[in-house]
C-alpha positions in Angstrom: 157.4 -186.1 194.0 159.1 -188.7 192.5 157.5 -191.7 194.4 154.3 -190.0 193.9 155.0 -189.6 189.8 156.1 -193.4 190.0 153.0 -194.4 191.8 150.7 -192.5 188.9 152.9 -194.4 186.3 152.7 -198.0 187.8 148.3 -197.6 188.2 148.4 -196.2 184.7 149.3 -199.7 183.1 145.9 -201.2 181.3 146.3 -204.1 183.4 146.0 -202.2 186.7 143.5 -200.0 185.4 141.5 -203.1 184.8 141.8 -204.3 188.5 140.5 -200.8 189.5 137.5 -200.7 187.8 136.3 -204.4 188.4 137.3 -203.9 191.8 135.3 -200.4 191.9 131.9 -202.5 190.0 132.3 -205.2 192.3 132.5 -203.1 196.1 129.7 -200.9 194.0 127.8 -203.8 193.7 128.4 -204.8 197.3 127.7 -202.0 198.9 124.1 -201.2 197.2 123.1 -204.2 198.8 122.0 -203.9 202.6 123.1 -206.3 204.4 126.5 -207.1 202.5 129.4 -205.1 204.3 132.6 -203.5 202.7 134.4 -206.1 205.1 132.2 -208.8 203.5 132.6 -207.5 199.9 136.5 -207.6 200.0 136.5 -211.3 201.5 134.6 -212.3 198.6 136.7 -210.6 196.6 140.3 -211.5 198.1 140.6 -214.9 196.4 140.7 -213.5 192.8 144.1 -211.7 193.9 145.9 -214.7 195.1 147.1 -215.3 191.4 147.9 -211.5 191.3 150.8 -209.4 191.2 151.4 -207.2 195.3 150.5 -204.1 193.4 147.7 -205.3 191.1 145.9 -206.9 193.9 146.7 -204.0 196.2 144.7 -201.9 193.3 141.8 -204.2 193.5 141.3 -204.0 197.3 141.4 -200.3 197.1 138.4 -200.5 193.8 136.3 -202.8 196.4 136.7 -200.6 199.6 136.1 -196.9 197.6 133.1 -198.5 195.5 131.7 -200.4 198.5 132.1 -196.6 200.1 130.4 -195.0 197.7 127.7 -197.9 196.6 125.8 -197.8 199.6 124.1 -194.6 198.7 122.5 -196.2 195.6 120.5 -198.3 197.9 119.6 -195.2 200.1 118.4 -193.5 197.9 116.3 -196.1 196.1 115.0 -198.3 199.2 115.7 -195.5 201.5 117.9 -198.5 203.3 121.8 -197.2 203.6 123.7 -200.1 202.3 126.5 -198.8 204.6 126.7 -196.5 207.4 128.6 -194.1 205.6 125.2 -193.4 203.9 122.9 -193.1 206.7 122.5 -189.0 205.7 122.0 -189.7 201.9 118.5 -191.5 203.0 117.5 -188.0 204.7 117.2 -186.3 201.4 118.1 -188.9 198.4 115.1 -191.0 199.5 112.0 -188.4 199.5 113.4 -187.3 196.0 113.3 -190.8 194.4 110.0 -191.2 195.4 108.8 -187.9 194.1 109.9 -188.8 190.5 113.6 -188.0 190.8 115.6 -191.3 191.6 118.5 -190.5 189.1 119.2 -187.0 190.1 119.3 -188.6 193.8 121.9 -191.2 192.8 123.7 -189.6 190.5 124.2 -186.7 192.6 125.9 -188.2 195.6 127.7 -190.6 193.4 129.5 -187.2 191.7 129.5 -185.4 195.0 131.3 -188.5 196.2 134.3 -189.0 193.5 134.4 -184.8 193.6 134.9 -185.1 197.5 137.2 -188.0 197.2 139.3 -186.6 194.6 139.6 -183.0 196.9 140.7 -185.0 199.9 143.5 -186.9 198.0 145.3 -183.6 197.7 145.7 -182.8 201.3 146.5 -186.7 202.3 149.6 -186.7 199.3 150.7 -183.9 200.6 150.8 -183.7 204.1 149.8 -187.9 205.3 152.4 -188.2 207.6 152.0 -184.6 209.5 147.7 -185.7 209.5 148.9 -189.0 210.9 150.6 -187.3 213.7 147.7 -185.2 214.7 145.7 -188.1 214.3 147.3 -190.2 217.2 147.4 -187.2 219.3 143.9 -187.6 219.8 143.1 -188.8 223.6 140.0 -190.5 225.0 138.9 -186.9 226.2 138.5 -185.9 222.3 137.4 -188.5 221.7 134.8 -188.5 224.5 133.8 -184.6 222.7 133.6 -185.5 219.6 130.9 -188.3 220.2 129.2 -186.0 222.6 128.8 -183.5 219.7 127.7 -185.9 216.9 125.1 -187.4 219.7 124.3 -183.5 220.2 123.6 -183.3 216.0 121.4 -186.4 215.5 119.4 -185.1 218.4 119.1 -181.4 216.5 118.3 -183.7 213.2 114.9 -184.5 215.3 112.4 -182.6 213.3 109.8 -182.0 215.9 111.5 -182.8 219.1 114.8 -182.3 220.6 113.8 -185.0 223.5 113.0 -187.8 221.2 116.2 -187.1 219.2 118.3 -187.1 222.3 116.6 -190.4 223.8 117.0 -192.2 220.5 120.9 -191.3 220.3 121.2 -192.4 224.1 118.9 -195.4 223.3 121.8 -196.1 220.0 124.6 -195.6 222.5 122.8 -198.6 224.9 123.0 -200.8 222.1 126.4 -200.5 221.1 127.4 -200.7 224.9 126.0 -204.0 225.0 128.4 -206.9 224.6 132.3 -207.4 225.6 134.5 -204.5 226.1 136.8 -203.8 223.1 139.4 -203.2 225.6 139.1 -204.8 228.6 137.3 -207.9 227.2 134.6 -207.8 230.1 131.4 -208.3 229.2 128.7 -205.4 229.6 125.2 -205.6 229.2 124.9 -209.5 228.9 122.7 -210.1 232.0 124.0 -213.5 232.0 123.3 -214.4 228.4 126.1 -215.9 226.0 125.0 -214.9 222.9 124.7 -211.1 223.8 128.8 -211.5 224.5 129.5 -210.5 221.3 127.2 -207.6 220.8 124.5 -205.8 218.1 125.5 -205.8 214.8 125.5 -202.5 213.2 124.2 -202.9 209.7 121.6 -205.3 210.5 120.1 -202.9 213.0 120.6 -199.8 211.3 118.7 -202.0 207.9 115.7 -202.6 210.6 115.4 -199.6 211.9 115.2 -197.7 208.7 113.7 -199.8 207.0 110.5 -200.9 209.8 110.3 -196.9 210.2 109.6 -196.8 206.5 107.3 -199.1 206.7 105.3 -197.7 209.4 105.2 -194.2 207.4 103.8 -196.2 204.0 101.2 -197.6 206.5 100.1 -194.6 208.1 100.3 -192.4 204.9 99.6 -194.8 202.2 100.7 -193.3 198.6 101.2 -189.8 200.4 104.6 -189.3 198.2 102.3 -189.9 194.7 101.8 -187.2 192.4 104.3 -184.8 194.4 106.8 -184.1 191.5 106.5 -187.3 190.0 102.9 -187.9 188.5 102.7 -191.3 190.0 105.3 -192.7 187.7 108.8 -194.3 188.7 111.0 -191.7 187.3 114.0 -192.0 185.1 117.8 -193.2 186.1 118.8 -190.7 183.2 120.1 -186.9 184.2 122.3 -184.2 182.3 125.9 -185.4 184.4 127.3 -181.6 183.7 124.3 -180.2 184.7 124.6 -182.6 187.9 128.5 -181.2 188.0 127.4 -177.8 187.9 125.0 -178.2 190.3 127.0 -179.6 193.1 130.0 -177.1 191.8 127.7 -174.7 192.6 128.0 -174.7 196.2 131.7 -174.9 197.1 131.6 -173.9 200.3 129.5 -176.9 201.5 131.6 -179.1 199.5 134.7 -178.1 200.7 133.2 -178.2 204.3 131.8 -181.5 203.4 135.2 -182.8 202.2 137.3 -181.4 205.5 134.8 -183.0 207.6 135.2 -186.7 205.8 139.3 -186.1 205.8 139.5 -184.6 209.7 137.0 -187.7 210.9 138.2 -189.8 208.3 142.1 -190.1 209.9 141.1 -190.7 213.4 141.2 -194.4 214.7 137.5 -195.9 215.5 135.5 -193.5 214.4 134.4 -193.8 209.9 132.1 -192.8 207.7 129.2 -193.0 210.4 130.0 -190.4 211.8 131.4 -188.3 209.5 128.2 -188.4 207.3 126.0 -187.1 210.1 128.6 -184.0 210.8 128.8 -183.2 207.2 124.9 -183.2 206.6 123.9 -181.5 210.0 127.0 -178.3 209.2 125.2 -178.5 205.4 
């Protein structure tokens, strides 16, 4: 308790506060745009801490990485393009209700679910980190192997009209990330001869095509089909009741303690993120 007390009393100086909030605007900023990574967003930002205090910098890496985290739902749910993969789930639902009038009950919604979540799993992690990290490392390729066997199992049941297609299109995703060198051998797969496939598909830039060419397609065969559903044809408003919004995620605590258990148990393990994590959460919801 005491290191933990003298933690809260060292991040409570103004000066550390500050690094935490431009920290959290700047990875907010950088992860509502598709295309710029959390990785990218803290090299951008690393230079402004060279001048900085171990601790104060330390606070402004962690502002970048949690508002990178949570920023890339703000794209998902206005372009229905997941700035990060951690976000991939809020285009499911946050999309369809921005463009039926309701764009700042979308955002504003995960963006409170996400601090409420965050906050939740803090508890557990201060009080029993090292005992999680144990059970952590005690996961084996077998586990591994099951747990990506199950989250290929749920975005095949997210299918809405075909358990087939969902299945070939994980399979199809799993192709694609097989493709390039070996992360732990270093032999190449998939290359057919070809130097430039050596180093693989990048994620994001696939994952921004794909969602983003599918939406297309949909405005193409269903021009204007969202207008007047909710929304009157207009753009809708940014502005919402926040305790109202508080209330309304407080209002199912079962799903948001699931939710939060999920992100923390996935969260811990080596290799695996937010990417899959989001599916598990929104598929058990």
């Amino acid at each position: 308790m005491d290191s933990l007390w003298g933690t809260l009393l060292a991040f409570a100086e103004p000066k550390m506060l500050f690094s935490l909030g431009a920290g959290t605007l700047a990875g907010i900023v950088g992860g509502a745009i598709p295309g710029i990574t959390i990785t990218m967003t803290i090299i951008l930002a690393l230079p402004f801490t060279f001048g900085m205090p171990p601790l104060q910098g330390l606070a402004t890496m962690i502002g970048v990485y949690v508002g990178g985290s949570a920023g890339g739902l703000i794209s998902a749910c206005l372009l229905g393009l997941p700035g990060t993969p951690s976000a991939i789930a809020t285009t499911f639902d946050g999309f369809p209700m921005a463009r039926k009038g309701q764009p700042g009950r979308a955002v504003w919604l995960g963006i409170w679910a996400s601090c409420i979540g965050g906050a939740l799993a803090g508890i557990p992690l201060i009080v029993g980190a090292v005992q999680l990290a144990r059970l952590a490392l005690d996961f084996g390729p077998w586990e591994f192997f099951s747990l990506f066997i199950l989250t290929l199992s749920i975005v095949a049941s997210l299918s809405e009209h075909s358990l087939v297609k969902g299945l070939i299109a994980g399979v199809f995703g799993l192709l694609i990330t097989a493709v390039g060198s070996d992360p732990v051998m270093a032999i190449p797969r998939l290359t057919f001869g070809w130097e430039f496939l050596r180093t693989g598909f990048p994620f994001l830039p696939i994952l921004i095509g794909v969602f983003g060419l599918s939406q297309i397609m949909s405005d193409l065969e269903k021009p204007g089909a969202d207008r007047g559903k909710g929304g009157g044809g207009r753009t809708g408003s940014m502005k919402v009741s926040h305790p109202a919004v508080i209330r309304e995620i407080l209002s199912q605590p079962v799903n948001l303690v699931r939710s939060t258990l999920i992100g923390l148990w996935i969260g811990i393990l080596p290799a695996v993120g937010g990417s899959a994590a989001n599916i598990l959460a929104y598929d058990q919801a």
